[in-house]
TORGU-120511 format. One record per residue (C-alpha): x, y, z. Coordinates in steps of 0.001 Angstrom, whole numbers, padded with zeros to 6 digits. Each point is the difference from the previous one (the first is absolute). Example, Ala and Ser with C-alpha at 12.3 -4.5 7.8 and 13.67 -1.06 7.14 Angstrom:
% TORGU-120511
- 012300/-004500/007800
- 001370/003440/-000660
***
This chain:
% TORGU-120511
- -008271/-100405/-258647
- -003716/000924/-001258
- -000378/001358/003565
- 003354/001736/000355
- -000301/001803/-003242
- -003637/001279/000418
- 001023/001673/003546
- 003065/001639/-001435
- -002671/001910/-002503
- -002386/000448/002489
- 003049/001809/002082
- 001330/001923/-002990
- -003326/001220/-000671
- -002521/000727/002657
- 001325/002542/001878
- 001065/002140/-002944
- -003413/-000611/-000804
- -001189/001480/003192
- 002206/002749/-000014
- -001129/001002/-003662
- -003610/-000218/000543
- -000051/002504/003412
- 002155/002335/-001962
- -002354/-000365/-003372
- -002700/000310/002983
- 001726/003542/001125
- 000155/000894/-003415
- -003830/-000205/-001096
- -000909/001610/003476
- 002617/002917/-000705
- -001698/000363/-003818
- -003570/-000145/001221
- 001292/002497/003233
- 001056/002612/-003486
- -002779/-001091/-002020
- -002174/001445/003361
- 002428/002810/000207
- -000800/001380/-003876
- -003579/-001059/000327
- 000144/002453/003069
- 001731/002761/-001643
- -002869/-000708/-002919
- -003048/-000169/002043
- 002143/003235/002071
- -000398/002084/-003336
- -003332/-000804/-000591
- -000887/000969/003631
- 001845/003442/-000663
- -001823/000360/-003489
- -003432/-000790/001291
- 000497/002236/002938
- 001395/003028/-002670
- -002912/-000584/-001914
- -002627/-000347/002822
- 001073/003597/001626
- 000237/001494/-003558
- -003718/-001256/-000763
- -001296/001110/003344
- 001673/003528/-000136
- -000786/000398/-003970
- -004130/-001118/001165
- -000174/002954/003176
- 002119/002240/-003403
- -002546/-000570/-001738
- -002661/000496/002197
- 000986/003431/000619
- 000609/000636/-003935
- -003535/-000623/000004
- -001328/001742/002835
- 001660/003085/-001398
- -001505/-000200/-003573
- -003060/-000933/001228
- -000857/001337/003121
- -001991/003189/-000133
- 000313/000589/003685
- 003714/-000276/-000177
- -000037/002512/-003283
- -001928/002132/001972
- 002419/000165/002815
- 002742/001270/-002346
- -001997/002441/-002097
- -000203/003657/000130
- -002825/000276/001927
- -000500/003101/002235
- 000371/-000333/003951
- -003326/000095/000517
- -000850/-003237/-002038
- 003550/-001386/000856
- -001852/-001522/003518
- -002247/-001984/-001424
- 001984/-001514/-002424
- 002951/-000938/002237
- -002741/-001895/002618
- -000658/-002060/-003420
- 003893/-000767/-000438
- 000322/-001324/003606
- -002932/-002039/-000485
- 001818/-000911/-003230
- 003392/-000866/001588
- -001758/-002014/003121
- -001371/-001910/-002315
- 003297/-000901/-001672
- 001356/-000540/003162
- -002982/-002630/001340
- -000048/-001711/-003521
- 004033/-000921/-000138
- 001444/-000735/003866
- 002964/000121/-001067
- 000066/003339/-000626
- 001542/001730/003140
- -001160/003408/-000869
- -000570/002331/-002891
- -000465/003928/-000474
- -000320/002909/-002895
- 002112/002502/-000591
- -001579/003338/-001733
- 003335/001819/-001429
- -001712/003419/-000549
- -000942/000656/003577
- 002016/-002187/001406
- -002479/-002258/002084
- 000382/-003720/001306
- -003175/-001943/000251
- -000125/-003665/001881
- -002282/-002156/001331
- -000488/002704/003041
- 001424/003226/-000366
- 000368/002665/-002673
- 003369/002351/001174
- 002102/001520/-002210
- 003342/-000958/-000684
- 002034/001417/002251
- -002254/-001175/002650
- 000415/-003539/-001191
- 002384/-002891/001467
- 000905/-001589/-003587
- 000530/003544/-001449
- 004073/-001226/-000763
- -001337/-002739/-002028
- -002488/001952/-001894
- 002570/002510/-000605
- 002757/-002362/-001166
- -002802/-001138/-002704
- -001237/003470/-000783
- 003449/001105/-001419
- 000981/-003685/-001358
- 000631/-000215/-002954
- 000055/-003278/-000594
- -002788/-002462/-000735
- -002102/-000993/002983
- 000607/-003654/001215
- -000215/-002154/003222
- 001984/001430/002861
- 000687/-002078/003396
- -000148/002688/002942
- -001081/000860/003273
- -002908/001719/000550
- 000049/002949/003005
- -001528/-000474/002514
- -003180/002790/000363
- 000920/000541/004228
- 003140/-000781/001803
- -002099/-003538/001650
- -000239/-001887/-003052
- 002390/-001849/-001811
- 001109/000191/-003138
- -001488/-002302/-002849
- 002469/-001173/-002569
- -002218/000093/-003727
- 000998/-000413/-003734
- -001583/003204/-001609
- -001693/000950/-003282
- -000246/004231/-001558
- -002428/-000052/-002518
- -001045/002977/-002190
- -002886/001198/-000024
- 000735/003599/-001920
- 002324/000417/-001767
- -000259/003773/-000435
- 000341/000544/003519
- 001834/-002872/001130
- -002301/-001166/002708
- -000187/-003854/000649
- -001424/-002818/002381
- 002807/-001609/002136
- -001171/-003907/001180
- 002188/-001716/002528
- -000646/-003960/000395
- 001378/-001755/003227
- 003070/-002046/-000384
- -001182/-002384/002316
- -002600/-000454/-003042
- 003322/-001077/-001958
- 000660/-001866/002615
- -003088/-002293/-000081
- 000248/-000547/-003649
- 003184/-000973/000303
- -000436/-002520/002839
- -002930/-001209/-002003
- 001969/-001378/-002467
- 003074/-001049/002376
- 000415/-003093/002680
- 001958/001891/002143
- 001185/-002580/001826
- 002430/-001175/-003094
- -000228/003397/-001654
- 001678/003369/000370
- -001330/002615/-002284
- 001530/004098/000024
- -001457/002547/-002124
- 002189/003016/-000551
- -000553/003037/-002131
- 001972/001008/-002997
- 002919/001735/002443
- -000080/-003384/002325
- -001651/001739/002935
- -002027/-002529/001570
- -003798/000315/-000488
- -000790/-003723/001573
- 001216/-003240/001220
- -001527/-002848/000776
- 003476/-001647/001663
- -001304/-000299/003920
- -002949/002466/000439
- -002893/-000013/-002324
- 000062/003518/-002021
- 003269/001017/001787
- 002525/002462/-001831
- 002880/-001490/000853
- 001647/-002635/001941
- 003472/-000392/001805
- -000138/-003883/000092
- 001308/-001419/-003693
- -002949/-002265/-000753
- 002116/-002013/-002700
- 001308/000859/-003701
- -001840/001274/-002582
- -000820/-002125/-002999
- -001022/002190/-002299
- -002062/003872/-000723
- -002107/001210/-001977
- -000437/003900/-001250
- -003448/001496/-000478
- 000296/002119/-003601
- -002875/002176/001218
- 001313/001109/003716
- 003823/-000849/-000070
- -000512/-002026/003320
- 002249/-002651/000605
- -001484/-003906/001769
- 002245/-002366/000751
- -000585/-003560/001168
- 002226/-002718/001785
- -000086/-003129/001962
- 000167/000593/003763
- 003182/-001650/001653
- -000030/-003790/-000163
- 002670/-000333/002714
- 002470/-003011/-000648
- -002285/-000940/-002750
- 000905/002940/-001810
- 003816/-000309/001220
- 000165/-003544/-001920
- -001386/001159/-003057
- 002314/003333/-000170
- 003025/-002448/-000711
- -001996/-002292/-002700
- 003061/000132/-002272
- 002235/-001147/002637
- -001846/-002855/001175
- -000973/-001214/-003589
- 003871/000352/-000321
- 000906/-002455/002241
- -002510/-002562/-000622
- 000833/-000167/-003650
- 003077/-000254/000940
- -000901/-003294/002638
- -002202/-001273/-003141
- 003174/000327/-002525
- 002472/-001847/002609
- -002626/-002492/000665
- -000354/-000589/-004082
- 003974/-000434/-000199
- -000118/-002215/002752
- -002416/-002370/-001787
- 001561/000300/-002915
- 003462/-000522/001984
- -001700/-003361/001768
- -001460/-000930/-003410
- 002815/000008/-002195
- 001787/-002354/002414
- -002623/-002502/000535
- -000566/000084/-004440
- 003519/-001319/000000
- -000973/-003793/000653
- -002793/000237/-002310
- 001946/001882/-003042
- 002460/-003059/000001
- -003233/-002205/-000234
- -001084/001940/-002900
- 003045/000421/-001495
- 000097/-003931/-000205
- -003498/-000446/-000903
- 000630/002285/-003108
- 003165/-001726/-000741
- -001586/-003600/000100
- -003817/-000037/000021
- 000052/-003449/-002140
- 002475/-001664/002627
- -001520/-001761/003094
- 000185/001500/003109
- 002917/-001085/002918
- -001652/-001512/003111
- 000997/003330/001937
- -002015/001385/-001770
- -003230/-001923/000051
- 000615/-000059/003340
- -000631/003387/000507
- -002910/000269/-002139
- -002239/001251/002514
- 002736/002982/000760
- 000053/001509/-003494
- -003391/-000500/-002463
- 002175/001039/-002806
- 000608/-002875/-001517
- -003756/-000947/-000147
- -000700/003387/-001008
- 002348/-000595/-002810
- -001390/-002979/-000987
- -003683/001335/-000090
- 001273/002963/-002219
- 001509/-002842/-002225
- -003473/-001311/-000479
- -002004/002744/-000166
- 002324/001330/-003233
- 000014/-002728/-001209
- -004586/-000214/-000045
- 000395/003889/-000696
- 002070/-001228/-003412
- -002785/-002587/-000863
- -002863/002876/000661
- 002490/002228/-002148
- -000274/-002567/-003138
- -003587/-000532/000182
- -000718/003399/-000154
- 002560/000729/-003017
- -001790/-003118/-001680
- -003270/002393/000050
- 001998/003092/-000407
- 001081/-001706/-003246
- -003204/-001217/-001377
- -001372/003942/000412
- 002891/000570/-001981
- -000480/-002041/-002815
- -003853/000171/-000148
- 000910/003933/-000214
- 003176/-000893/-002646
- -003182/-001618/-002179
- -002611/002440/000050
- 002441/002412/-000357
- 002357/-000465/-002220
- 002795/001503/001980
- 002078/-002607/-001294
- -000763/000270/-003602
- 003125/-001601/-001406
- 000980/-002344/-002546
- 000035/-003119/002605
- -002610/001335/001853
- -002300/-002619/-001402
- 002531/-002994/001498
- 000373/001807/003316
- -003395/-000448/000300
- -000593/-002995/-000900
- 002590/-001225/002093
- -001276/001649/003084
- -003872/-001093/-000895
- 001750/-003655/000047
- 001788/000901/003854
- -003891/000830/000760
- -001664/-002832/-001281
- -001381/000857/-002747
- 001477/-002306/-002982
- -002512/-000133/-002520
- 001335/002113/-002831
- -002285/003375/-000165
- -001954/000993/-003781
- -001529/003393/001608
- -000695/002181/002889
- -003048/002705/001201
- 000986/002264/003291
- -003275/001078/002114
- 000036/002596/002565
- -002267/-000288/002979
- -000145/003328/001573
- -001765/000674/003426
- -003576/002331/-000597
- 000413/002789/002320
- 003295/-001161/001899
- 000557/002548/002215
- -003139/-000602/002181
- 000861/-003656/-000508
- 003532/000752/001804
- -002309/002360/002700
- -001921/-003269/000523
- 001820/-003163/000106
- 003389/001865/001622
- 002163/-003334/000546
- -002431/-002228/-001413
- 000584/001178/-003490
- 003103/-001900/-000711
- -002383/-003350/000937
- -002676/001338/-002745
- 002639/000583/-002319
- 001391/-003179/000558
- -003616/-001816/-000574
- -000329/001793/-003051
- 002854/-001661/-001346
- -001059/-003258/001614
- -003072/000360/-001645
- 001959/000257/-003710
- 001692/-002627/000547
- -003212/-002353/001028
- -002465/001052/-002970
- 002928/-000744/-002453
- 000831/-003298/001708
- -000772/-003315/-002622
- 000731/002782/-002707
- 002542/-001081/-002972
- 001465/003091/000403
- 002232/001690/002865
- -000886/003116/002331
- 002896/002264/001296
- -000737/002510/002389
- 002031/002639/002041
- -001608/003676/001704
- 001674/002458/-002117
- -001036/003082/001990
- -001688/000931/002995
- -003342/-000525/-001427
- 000453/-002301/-003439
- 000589/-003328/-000741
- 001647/-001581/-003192
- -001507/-002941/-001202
- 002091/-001709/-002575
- -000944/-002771/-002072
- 001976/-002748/-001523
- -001680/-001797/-002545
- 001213/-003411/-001560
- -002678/-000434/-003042
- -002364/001845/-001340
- -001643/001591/002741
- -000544/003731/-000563
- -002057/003229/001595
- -003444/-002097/000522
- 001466/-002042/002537
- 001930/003246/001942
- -003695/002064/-000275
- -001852/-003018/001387
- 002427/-000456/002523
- 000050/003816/001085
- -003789/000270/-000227
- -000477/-003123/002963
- 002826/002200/001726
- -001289/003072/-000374
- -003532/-001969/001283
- 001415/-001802/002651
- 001670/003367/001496
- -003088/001668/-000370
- -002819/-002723/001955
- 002644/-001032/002980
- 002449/003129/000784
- -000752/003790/000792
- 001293/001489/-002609
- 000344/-000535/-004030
- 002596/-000177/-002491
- 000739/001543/-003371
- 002137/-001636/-002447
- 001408/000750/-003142
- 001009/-002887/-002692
- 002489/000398/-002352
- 000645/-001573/-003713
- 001225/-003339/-000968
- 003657/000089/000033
- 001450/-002531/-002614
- 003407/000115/001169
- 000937/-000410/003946
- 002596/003045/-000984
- -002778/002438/-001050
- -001810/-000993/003172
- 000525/003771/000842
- -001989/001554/-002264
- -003266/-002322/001497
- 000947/001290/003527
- 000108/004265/-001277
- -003448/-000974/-001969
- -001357/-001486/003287
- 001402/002639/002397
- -001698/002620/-002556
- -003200/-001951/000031
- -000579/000575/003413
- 000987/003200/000370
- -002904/001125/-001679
- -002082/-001589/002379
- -000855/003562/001337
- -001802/000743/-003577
- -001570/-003758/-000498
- -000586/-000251/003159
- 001116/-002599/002986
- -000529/-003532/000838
- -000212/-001355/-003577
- 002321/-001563/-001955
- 001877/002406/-002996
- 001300/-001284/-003447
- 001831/001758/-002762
- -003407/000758/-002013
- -001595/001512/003489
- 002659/002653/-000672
- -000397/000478/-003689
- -003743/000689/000206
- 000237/003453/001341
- 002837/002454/-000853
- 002533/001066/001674
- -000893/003772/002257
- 001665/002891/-000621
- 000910/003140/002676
- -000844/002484/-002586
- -003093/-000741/-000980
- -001484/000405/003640
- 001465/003770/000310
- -002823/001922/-001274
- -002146/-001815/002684
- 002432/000486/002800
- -000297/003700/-000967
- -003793/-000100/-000494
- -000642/-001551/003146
- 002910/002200/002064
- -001808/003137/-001335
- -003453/-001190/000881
- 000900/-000967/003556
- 001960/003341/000942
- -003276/001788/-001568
- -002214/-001857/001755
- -001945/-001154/-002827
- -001459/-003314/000037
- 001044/-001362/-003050
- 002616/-001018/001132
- -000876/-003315/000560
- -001872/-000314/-003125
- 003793/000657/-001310
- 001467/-002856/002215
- -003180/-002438/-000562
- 001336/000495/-003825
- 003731/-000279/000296
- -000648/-003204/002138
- -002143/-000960/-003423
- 003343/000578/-001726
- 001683/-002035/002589
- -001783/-003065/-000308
- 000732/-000330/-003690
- 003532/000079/000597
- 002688/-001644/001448
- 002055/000997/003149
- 002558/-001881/001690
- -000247/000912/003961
- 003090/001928/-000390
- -001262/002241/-003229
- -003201/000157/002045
- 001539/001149/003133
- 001954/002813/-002427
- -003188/000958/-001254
- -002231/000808/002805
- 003438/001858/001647
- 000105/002021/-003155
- -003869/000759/000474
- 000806/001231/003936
- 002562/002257/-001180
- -002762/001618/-002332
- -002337/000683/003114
- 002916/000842/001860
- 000760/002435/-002512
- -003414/001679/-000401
- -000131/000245/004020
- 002494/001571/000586
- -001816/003128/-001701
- -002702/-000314/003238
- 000116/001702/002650
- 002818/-001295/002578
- -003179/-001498/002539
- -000692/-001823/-002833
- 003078/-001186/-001380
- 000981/-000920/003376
- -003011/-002128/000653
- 000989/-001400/-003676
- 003556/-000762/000984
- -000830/-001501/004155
- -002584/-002075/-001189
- -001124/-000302/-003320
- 003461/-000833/-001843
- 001446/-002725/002465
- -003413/-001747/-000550
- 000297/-000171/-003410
- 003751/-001248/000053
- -001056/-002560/002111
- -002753/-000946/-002650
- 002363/-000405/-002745
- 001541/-003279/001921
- -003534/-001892/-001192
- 000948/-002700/-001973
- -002419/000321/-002698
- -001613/002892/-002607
- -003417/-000837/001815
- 001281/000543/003898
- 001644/002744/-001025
- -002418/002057/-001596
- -002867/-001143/002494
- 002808/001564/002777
- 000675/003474/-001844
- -003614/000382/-000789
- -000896/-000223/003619
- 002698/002041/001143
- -000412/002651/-002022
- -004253/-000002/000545
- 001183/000636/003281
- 002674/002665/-000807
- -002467/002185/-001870
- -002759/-000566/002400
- 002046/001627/002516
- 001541/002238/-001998
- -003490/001541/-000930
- -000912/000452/003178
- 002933/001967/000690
- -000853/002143/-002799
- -003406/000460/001035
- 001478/000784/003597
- 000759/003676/-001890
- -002156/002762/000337
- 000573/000766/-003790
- -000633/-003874/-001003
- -003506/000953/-001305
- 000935/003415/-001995
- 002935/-002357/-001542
- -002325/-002831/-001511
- -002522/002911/-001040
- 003229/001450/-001737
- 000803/-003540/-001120
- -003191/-001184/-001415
- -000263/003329/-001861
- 003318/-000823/-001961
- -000608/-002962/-000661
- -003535/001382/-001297
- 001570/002408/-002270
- 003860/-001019/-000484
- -001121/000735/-003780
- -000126/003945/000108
- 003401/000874/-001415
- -000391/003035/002870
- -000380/-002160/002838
- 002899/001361/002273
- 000377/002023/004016
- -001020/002766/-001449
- -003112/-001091/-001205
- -000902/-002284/003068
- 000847/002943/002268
- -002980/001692/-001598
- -002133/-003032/-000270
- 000209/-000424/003644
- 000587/003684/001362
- 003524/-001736/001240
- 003719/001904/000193
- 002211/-002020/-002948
- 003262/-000187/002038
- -002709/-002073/003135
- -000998/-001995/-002849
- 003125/-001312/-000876
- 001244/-000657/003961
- -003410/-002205/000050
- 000642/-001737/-002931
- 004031/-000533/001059
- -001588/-001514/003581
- -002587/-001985/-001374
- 001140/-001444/-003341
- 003712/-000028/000248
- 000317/002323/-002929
- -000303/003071/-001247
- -003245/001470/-001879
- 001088/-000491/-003442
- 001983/-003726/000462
- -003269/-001329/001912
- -002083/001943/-003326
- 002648/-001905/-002623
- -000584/-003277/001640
- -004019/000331/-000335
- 000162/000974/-003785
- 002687/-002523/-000463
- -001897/-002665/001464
- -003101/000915/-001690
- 002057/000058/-003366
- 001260/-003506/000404
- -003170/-001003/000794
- -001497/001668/-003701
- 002982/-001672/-001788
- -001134/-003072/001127
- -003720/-000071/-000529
- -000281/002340/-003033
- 000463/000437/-003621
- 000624/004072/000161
- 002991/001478/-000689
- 002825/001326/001904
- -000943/003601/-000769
- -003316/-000621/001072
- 001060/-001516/003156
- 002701/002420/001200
- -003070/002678/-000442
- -002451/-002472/001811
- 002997/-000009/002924
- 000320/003741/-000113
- 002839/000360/-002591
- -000943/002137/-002594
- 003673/-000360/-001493
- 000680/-003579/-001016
- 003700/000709/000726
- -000285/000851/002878
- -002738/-003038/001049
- 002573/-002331/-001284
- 003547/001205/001714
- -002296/-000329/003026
- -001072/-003507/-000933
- 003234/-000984/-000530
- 001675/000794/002850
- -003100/-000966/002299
- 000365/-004037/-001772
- 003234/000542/-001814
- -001508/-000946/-003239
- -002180/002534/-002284
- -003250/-000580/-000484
- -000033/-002018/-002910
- 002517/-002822/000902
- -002583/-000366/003605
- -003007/-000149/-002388
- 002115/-002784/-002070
- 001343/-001582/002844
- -003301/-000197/001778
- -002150/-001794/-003280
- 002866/-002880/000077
***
């Protein structure tokens, strides 16, 4: 039976199967065959583009040429000038000379003569007659009263006797008065045309026409090279192309592929019928399919009906014929591991859970306490619990630890926790520990006694140790208060997550307790704004104190306390400041500011700690205004604007300091003054003046006992008013409350 049933498939089957691969065969070569066919009609186009373009660039070049020759060429202006007869001899020898040369330097050039309107006189390459003496005098009359502009015209030249035969040429009228309407007629060979076209054409495979704007033929290059025309049709044309300068017409095609070409004409018609061979072979194996499913449907059907039953001895018997019950069987087993897997992993699933329930409190209820008690029990853990403390181990710079270890992270994080669990073994107390995030780890710990915060310290310090002498990277980690009650358990986890996340302020790889925290205060945004502006005004000036502004805001810094996040706000607020204050630059500079200089410094803020992060912006901007001053001093003016510069900051006290007065100080126009000061600064004259004196009258608040009065005049203000409107809107406090602020 085994035998009889696997020949009655390999019947059904195979020669459908050979029928619908030669037809899926026919179909790829027809696709490809069209695929060619539009490449052809593509590469056609080009041809007839390149071609357009090739005969416009040749013809524009020998345009040119002669645009040149008569703008240039003295001999040539003498030939058309109002010289008397006498001289006239001399200087037409010098235009033949003129015109042979022409002739000798561009071959292509069949032949080329001058036409003097006022006497009427042709001049080539070997005669000088007068018009009505000459052969081409129809052509030259045709242009004279044209009155339309002079272009590229495909003709036959005359022949000069009766012997010789005509010469077929694409010809060229320039002007060369316009009072008097003479001109310089060149005529280029079309055989020329020819070549270039054949140059760029296999004419073998290739048929290429060019016609002019009225279809006349000018050349083919169907049979004979250069020919006009041809009777034979060389094949169909793919595509053409219209110059925009001439009007001529190329077009491009495939010569005749014989039966080749026959075949592919009727692509639809063939791809017709072997679609439709490949859909009647698809209904024939489904046809053939559907009747040999029958036997094993009924199988199933009784397999799904009575799976636990045994099987009939027909049935075993034909075991080897259908491997569905084995199949079956397997699939039995495998759920049935797949269930066991399942339970295991919501066993851990579960304990995540509950560790997170703990340290949490997202369960905060009245039984919360005996739910989770009762779970500690499921765990193991039946000694009754008198307190808690929550530790968080966070990874020191985690995201080049990720860079590094790749896959082999999850093994480091899982001997971190290994390692927990070891230095606490022996201990009357019990360690529970679960990865909370990416890069932290939650310690929690169960005491049973009187153990306390000693033990958990003493225990994080050999961690902290152990991390540090045998792995490549280091560990931060935060400790949180003694929780009395296993429900408050929460508020030692928040304390410990906090602890660490100052680590960017107290630094990394240490261990961080409550009174860590408490021994610096807490920084504020607002108190770093008058450096951000400081600092912000000095870069964009390109004064150097700047960085004795950031060396003292990073002072500030240090005696505060940042969480990574405030931090990170902090440094974006101080990029929007320089941001700000270049935008006023010039746009070379701002755009060197916003391609380079900006993206560095966002990528600085993602340093972990207040250290790294102000060693990175420091850098990066000694760099920015490195290059930034050398762009300045670039300028031609950069001198003359630190001269100007240096002088106001010399005398920013002399209330009549203004344009007017450094125009004459300088022997410069007031209205340049202010477009160098806009360029160089950012700012106009009297906002880059204001900043000085404000700067300068910070400065005396600070370090001296004088009065406002005394400073506004020091500052240039001889109204204190007016020095103090100023002052407040430069800080946004008046002088006074800055004086105040600044002694505190």
């Amino acid at each position: 039976m085994k035998t009889n049933w696997f020949n009655r498939l390999l019947l059904s089957y195979l020669p459908v199967f050979f029928i619908i691969s030669l037809s899926l065969l026919l179909m790829t070569y027809l696709t490809l065959s069209e695929m060619s066919k539009k490449a052809s009609v593509k590469a056609s186009q080009a041809l007839s583009q390149n071609i357009v373009k090739l005969i416009d660039n040749r013809l524009e070049a020998i345009d040119s040429l002669l645009f040149y020759e008569i703008q240039n060429n003295d001999r040539l202006k003498q030939f058309f000038s109002d010289n008397s007869r006498e001289h006239r001899k001399y200087t037409d020898i010098q235009a033949v000379s003129t015109l042979k040369e022409l002739l000798q330097n561009n071959p292509v050039i069949d032949s080329i003569y001058l036409y003097r309107a006022p006497d009427q006189t042709v001049l080539t390459t070997s005669t000088l007659t007068l018009l009505d003496q000459f052969p081409d005098k129809q052509y030259i009359g045709l242009i004279f009263n044209s009155r339309a502009a002079y272009s590229w015209t495909a003709r036959t030249l005359p022949s000069t006797n009766g012997e010789n035969e005509a010469t077929r040429v694409v010809s060229l009228a320039k002007n060369t008065n316009l009072q008097n309407l003479s001109f310089l007629i060149v005529n280029v060979r079309i055989d020329a045309l020819g070549e270039w076209i054949a140059s760029m054409a296999d004419k073998r495979t290739t048929f290429v026409r060019l016609n002019d704007a009225d279809h006349r033929p000018i050349v083919s290059l169907d049979d004979e090279e250069g020919s006009a025309s041809s009777d034979v049709n060389p094949g169909k044309v793919l595509s053409t192309a219209v110059s925009e300068k001439t009007g001529w017409i190329v077009s491009s095609g495939n010569r005749n592929g014989g039966m080749l070409e026959f075949v592919s004409s009727l692509f639809y018609l063939w791809m017709a019928i072997a679609s439709l061979i490949v859909i009647a072979g698809f209904a024939w194996i489904i046809y053939v399919s559907r009747r040999h499913y029958k036997p094993i449907q009924t199988l199933i059907s009784l397999i799904s009906g009575k799976r636990a039953a045994p099987l009939p001895a027909a049935a075993a018997e034909q075991a080897d014929e259908f491997k569905l019950i084995e199949s079956t069987i397997e699939d039995l087993f495998d759920e049935s591991n797949a269930l066991q897997e399942q339970h295991k992993e919501m066993s851990v699933y579960h304990k995540r859970h509950l560790f997170l329930s703990l340290i949490e409190n997202a369960n905060a209820t009245a039984n919360f306490g005996r739910y989770i008690e009762e779970e500690m029990t499921r765990l193991g853990i039946e000694k009754p619990v008198s307190s808690s403390l929550v530790a968080i181990v966070e990874i020191d710079h985690y995201a080049e630890f990720t860079a590094q270890y790749g896959r082999d992270q999850h093994l480091l994080k899982y001997i971190l926790g290994a390692s927990v669990k070891e230095l606490v073994e022996n201990k009357p107390f019990t360690v529970w520990t679960e990865w909370i995030s990416s890069s932290k780890m939650g310690i929690l710990f169960l005491f049973h006694g009187d153990e306390g915060e000693p033990e958990v310290r003493d225990i994080c310090e050999k961690l902290r140790e152990w991390v540090e002498g045998n792995l490549d990277f280091t560990i931060t980690i935060g400790v949180g208060q003694l929780s009395r009650e296993l429900e408050m358990t929460g508020e030692s986890f928040r304390e410990a997550v906090n602890a660490v996340g100052y680590k960017s302020s107290l630094g990394m790889n240490r261990i961080i307790a409550q009174e860590h925290m408490a021994s610096k205060p807490k920084g504020e945004l607002f108190m770093q704004l008058q450096y951000f502006r400081m600092i912000g005004q000095s870069f964009r000036l390109g004064d150097e104190k700047w960085e004795e502004y950031y060396e003292e805001m990073f002072v500030t810094l240090q005696k505060q306390l940042y969480t990574r996040d405030d931090l990170h706000s902090l440094m974006q607020v101080l990029i929007g400041y320089l941001q700000k204050e270049m935008a006023e630059l010039p746009e070379e500079l701002n755009d060197l500011w916003m391609r380079d200089i900006q993206p560095s410094l966002s990528r600085a803020i993602e340093e972990e700690t207040q250290e790294e992060v102000y060693s990175a912006f420091r850098e990066i901007l000694r760099q920015a205004f490195e290059r930034i001053g050398k762009l300045r001093e670039s300028k031609s003016s950069h001198q003359l604007v630190h001269q100007i510069k240096s002088y106001i900051e010399e005398n920013y006290g002399n209330p009549e300091l203004s344009l007017t007065h450094l125009s004459d100080a300088f022997g410069l126009n007031p209205k340049y003054l202010s477009r160098l000061f806009r360029e160089a600064f950012g700012s106009k004259f009297i906002e880059f003046v204001t900043e000085i004196r404000m700067e300068n009258a910070a400065r005396l608040l600070k370090e001296t006992p004088h009065t406002i009065q005394d400073i506004g005049r020091a500052v240039g203000y001889d109204q204190s008013l007016t020095f103090i409107r100023v002052f407040k809107k430069q800080f946004g406090e008046t002088p006074g409350q800055y004086r105040k602020k600044s002694s505190e």
